[in-house]
C-alpha positions in Angstrom: 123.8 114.1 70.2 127.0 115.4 71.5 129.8 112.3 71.6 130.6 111.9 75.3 127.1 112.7 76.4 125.1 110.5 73.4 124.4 107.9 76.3 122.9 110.1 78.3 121.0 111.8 76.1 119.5 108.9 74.3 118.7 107.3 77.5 116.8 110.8 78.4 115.6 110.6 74.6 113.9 107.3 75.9 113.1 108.1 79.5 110.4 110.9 77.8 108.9 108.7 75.5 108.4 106.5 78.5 107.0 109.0 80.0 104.6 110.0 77.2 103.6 106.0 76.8 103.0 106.4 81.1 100.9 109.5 80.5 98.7 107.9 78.3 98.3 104.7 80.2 100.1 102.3 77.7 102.2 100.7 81.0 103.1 97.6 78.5 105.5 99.7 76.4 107.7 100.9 79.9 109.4 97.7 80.3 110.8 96.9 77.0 111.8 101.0 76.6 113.8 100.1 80.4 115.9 97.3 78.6 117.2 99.9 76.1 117.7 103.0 78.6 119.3 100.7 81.4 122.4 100.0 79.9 122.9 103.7 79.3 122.4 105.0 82.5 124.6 102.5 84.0 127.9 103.6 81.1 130.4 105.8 82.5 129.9 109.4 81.9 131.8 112.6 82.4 131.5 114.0 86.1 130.7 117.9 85.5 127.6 120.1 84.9 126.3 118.4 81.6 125.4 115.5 82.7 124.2 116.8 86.2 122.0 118.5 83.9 120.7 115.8 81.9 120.7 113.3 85.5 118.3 115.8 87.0 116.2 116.1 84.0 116.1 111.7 84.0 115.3 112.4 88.0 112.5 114.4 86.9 110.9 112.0 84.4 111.5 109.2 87.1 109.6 111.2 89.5 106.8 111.8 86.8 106.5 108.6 85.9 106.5 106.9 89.3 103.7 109.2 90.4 101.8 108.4 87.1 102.0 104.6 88.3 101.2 105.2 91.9 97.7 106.9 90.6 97.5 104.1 88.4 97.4 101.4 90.8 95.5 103.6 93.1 92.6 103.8 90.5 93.1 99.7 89.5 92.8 99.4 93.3 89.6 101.5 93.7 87.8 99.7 90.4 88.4 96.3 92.3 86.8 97.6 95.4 83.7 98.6 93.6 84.0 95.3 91.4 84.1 93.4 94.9 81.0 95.4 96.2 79.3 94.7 92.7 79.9 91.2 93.0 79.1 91.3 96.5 75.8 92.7 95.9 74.9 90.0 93.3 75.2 87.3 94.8 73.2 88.9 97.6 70.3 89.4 95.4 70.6 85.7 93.9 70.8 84.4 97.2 67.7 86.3 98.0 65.9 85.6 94.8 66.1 81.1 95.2 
């Protein structure tokens, strides 16, 4: 890592693994990885094309990750509608079956 753009690049360094840990489902990790890379992103850094560069290449793992949790919570969603009709159904049939 380069010295005036370490900070960004370990909080991009962390950002990806974040984004691995997202791709495979593992949500649990993505907080404690957002403690360390907050603090970088929110340093000072140099205002020219490197760290546009690596800020577009953050954007781009933020985007990935947030639609990784939207289809998350979509499919969470969907399993508690079936779970609700499952339940639904049950207690249907017990009722039926006293």
């Amino acid at each position: 890592m380069s010295g005036e753009y370490a900070m960004l690049e370990r909080a991009l360094e962390v950002s990806n693994a974040m984004l691995a840990a997202a791709r495979e489902g593992d949500w649990d990790k993505l907080p404690r990885m957002e403690v360390e890379r907050a603090p970088l992103l929110r340093a000072a850094h140099p205002r020219d094309m490197r760290t546009r560069e690596l800020l577009q290449q953050l954007l781009a793992c933020n985007e990935e990750m947030l639609s990784l949790a939207a289809r998350a919570r979509a499919e969470i969603a969907n399993a508690l509608v079936k779970h609700g009709h499952a339940h639904q159904a049950l207690r249907t049939y017990v009722d039926l079956a006293r």
